[in-house]
N, C-alpha and C positions, 0 to 999 in steps of 0.2 A: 762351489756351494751346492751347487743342484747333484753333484756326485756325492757328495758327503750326506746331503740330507739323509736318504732311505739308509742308510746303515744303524742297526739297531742300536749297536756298542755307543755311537756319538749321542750324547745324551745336548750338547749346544754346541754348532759351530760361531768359529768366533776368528775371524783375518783382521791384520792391521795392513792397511795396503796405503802407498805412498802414491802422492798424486801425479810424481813423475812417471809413473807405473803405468798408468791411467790415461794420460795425453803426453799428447809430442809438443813440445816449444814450448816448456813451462817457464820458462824465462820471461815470457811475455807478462807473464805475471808481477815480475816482482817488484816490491817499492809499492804495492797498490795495499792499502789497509780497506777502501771502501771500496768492493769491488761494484756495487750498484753504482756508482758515482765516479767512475773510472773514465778521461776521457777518452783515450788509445782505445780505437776503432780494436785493434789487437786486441788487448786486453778481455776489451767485452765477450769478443770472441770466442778464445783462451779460458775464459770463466764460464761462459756457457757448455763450451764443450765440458770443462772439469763436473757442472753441478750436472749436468746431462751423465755422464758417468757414473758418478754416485747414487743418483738418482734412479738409476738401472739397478745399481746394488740392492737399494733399497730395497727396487717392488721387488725382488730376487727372492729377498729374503722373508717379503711378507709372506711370499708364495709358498713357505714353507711351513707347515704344520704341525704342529706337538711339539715344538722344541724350539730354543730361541736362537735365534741369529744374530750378531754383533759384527759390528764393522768399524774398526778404527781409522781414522784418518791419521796415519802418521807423519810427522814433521821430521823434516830435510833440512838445507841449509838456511840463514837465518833471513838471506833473500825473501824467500818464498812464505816465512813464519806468519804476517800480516794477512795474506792474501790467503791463506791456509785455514786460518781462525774466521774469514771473515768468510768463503766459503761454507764451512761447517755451520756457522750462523745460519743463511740464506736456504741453506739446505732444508734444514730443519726446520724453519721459519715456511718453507712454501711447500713443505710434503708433508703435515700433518697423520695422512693416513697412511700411510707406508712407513713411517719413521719411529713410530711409537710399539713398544709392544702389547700382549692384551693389557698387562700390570701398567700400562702406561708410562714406561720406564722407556729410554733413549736407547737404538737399537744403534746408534753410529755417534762415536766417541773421537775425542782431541788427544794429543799430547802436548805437554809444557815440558821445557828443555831450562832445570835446574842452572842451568850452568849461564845463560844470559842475565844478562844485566835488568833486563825489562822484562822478566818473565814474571813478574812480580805486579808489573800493571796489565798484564796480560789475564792474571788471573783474577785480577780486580773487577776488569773490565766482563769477563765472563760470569761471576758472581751478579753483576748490574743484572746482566741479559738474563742468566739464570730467574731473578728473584720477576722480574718484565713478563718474562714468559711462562713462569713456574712450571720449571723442568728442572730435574737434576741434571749435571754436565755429566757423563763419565769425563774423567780424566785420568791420565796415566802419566806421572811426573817419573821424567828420566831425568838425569846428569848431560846426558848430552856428547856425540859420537863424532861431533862436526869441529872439535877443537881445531887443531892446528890448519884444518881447512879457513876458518872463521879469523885467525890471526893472520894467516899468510892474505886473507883478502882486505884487510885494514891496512896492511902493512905497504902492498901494490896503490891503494887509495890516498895514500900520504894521512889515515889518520891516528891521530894523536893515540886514541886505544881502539880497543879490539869489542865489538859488542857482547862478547863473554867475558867474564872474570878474567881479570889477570894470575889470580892464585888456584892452586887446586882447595887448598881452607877454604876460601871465598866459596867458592862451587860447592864445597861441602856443606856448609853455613846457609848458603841460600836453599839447598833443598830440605835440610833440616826445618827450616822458616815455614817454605813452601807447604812442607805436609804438614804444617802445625796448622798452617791457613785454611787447606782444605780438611783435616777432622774439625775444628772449631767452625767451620761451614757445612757440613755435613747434610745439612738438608737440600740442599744446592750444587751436591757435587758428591758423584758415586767415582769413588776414589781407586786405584791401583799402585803400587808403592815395586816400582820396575827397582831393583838395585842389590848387587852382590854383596856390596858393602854390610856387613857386622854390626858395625854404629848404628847405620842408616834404619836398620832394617829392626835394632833393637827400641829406637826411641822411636819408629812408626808403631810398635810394639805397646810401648810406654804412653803414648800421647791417646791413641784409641781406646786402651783401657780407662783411663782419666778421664776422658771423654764419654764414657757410660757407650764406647761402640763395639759392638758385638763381631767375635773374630768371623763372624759369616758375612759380615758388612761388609768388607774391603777383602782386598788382597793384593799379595806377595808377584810379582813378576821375575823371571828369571830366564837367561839363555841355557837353549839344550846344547848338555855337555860344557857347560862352566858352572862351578858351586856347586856339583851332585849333592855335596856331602851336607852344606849347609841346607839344599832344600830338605833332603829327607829331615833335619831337625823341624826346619820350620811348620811342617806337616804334621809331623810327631806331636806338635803343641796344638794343632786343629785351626790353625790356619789356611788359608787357602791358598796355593800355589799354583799360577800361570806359567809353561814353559812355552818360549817361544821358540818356532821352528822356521828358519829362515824356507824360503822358495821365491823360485825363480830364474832366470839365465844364468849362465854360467858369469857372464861378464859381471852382473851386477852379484853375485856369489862370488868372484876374486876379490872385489870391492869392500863388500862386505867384512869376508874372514881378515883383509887386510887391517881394516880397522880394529876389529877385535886383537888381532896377535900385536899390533901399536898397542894397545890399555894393557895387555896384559904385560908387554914389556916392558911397559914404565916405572919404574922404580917406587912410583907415587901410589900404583893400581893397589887398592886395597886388597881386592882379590887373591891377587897373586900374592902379596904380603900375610896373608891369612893361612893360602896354602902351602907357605914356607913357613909356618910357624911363627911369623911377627904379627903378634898382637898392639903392637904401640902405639898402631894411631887408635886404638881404644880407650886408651888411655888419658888421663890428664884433663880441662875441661873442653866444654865443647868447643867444634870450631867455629870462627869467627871470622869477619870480613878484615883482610891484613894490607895493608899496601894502601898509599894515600888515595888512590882513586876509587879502589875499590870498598874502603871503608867510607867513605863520601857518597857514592850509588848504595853501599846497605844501608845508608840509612831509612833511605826510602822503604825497602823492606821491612824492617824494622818496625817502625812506624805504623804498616799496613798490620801486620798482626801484632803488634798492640795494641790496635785499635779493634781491631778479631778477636784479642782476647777478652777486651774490654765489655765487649757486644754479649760473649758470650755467658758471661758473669752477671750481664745485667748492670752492668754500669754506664754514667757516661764518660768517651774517651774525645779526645781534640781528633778533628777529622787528621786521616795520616797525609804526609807531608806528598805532594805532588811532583817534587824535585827527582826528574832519574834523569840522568845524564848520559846521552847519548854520543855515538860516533861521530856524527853527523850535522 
C-alpha cells in the first residue's frame, strides 16, 4: 500500500486480502457467528489478532493522501464465513476514524458467496446492520470457488447436504436473487457484480437500469486473463470494470490457478461455454432453484426479495419467510 501510493499513474489502490493471509490458526475461529461473545479463550485471541490486523490496514490507508484506499475482506471456506462477517462488523464498529473515507463512504468491504444456501440471511442480516449504523456495506457477490471443497466436507461429516447448492441452476438462481436484493437496497449496499457469466452480467445490466442506478454506481469484477474479450465490451458500454490480479506465494498461487483451471474445465463453466461458442445457457427462462432440497431452501430467497421488491415500490409485503435449512 505504501509502495503504491506515491505513484502518480494509481489514481486508487484497492486489495482484497483473506484473513488466512493475515494470521496463523484461523481455524480457531470457526463455528463462532458472535465473535464478542465467543467463550474459547482461543477464539478471543484468534479475533483479536485478526481485527488487530485489519485495523493496521486501516490506519495504512488513512495515511494516505489524495486518493482512496479500499480494503476487501475476502471469504474462504464456509467454516470461517460467520466469523469473517462478524469481524468486518466489529471492525468498523470500533474504528470510526480510520475506516471512513472523506465522502464518508466504507474504505473495507465484504464478500457473499452466491453459491450458499444462507447467503441470503447473510445479506439480510448486513442490511439490518447497515440501516443501525447508516453505512453502505460495499459488497462484492461471487458464485463462489470453494465448491467441491464445501461438498467433500459434508460428505466426511455424515451430513445429509452440503451448505451450498446442490445444482449449478440453484447457484445460478441464487445470485441472480442476490443482486436483485442488493440494487433494490442500494442505499445500503455499494455493490460489485464479480462474474464471467453473460446472463449474470447481462440482467446486473437490466436490474440497475430499472432501478434508475447509474453505470458509475456499481461495477463489473473480473479475473486477469479470463474473459479479455467480454470485458473490453462491457467497458465499451461505460461500465466499469475491476480486474483482479492474484499476489502472493507461490503455494497459495498453485492453489489458486488450480481452482480456476477446475471452473474452466467444467462442462457447466459458462465461460468456457461462451468461448467455445455455446451460447445455451442464455437461453430459455431464467434459472431456478431445481432439486427437492434445494427448491425448499430458495424459497427462503425468494421470499427475502419479494419482500425487497415490495419495499421498494412502496408497498406492504408479509415479512419473508425465516425457514433456511441448514447442514447442521
Amino acid at each position: 500500500m505504501r509502495h503504491l501510493a506515491p505513484r502518480e499513474e494509481i489514481e486508487e489502490i484497492n486489495f482484497s486480502v483473506k484473513l488466512s493471509a493475515l494470521v496463523y490458526e484461523l481455524e480457531k475461529l470457526q463455528g463462532f457467528a458472535d465473535i464478542s461473545s465467543a467463550t474459547s479463550a482461543d477464539a478471543q485471541k484468534k479475533a483479536g489478532e485478526a481485527k488487530a490486523a485489519l485495523t493496521k490496514l486501516l490506519v495504512a490507508a488513512n495515511e494516505v493522501k489524495d486518493k482512496k484506499v479500499f480494503v476487501r475482506i475476502d471469504m474462504e471456506e464456509y467454516a470461517y464465513k460467520d466469523a469473517t462477517l462478524a469481524l468486518f462488523k466489529e471492525v468498523v464498529e470500533d474504528n470510526p476514524a480510520v475506516v471512513r473515507n472523506a465522502d464518508g463512504s466504507l474504505r473495507l468491504g465484504v464478500v457473499i458467496q452466491a453459491y450458499l444456501r444462507d447467503a441470503c440471511k447473510d445479506l439480510d442480516d448486513l442490511l439490518k446492520w447497515a440501516k443501525k449504523n447508516q453505512v453502505r456495506v460495499p459488497v462484492r457477490l461471487v458464485k463462489g470457488a470453494y465448491e467441491k471443497h464445501e461438498k467433500e466436507v459434508a460428505r466426511k461429516k455424515g451430513d445429509t447436504k452440503s451448505p451450498v447448492w446442490s445444482h449449478k441452476e440453484s447457484t445460478d438462481a441464487s445470485y441472480e436473487k442476490l443482486n436483485e436484493f442488493l440494487t433494490l437496497n442500494k442505499e445500503y449496499f455499494q455493490f460489485a457484480m464479480a462474474t464471467h457469466n453473460i446472463r449474470s452480467i447481462a440482467h446486473a445490466m437490466a436490474l440497475a437500469s430499472g432501478c434508475g442506478i447509474r453505470k458509475s454506481e456499481f461495477e463489473f469484477q473480473m479475473l486477469r486473463g479470463m474473459g479479455d474479450e467480454i470485458k473490453e465490451v462491457i467497458t465499451s458500454m461505460g461500465y466499469g470494470m475491476r480486474v483482479y490480479v492474484p499476489a502472493g506465494s507461490y503455494a497459495r498461487g498453485f492453489k489458486y490457478a488450480g481452482r480456476r483451471f477446475m471452473e474452466l474445465a467444467s462442462k457447466d463453466n459458462a465461460l468456457s461455454r461462451t468461448l467455445r461458442g455455446d451460447y445455451s445457457h442464455m437461453e430459455g427462462p431464467a434459472p431456478r432453484f431445481i432439486g427437492p432440497d434445494d427448491t425448499r431452501d430458495g424459497e427462503a430467497v425468494e421470499a427475502l426479495v419479494a419482500s425487497a421488491r415490495a419495499s421498494f415500490r412502496g408497498e406492504v409485503s408479509p415479512a419473508p419467510s425465516r425457514h433456511f435449512s441448514h447442514p447442521h
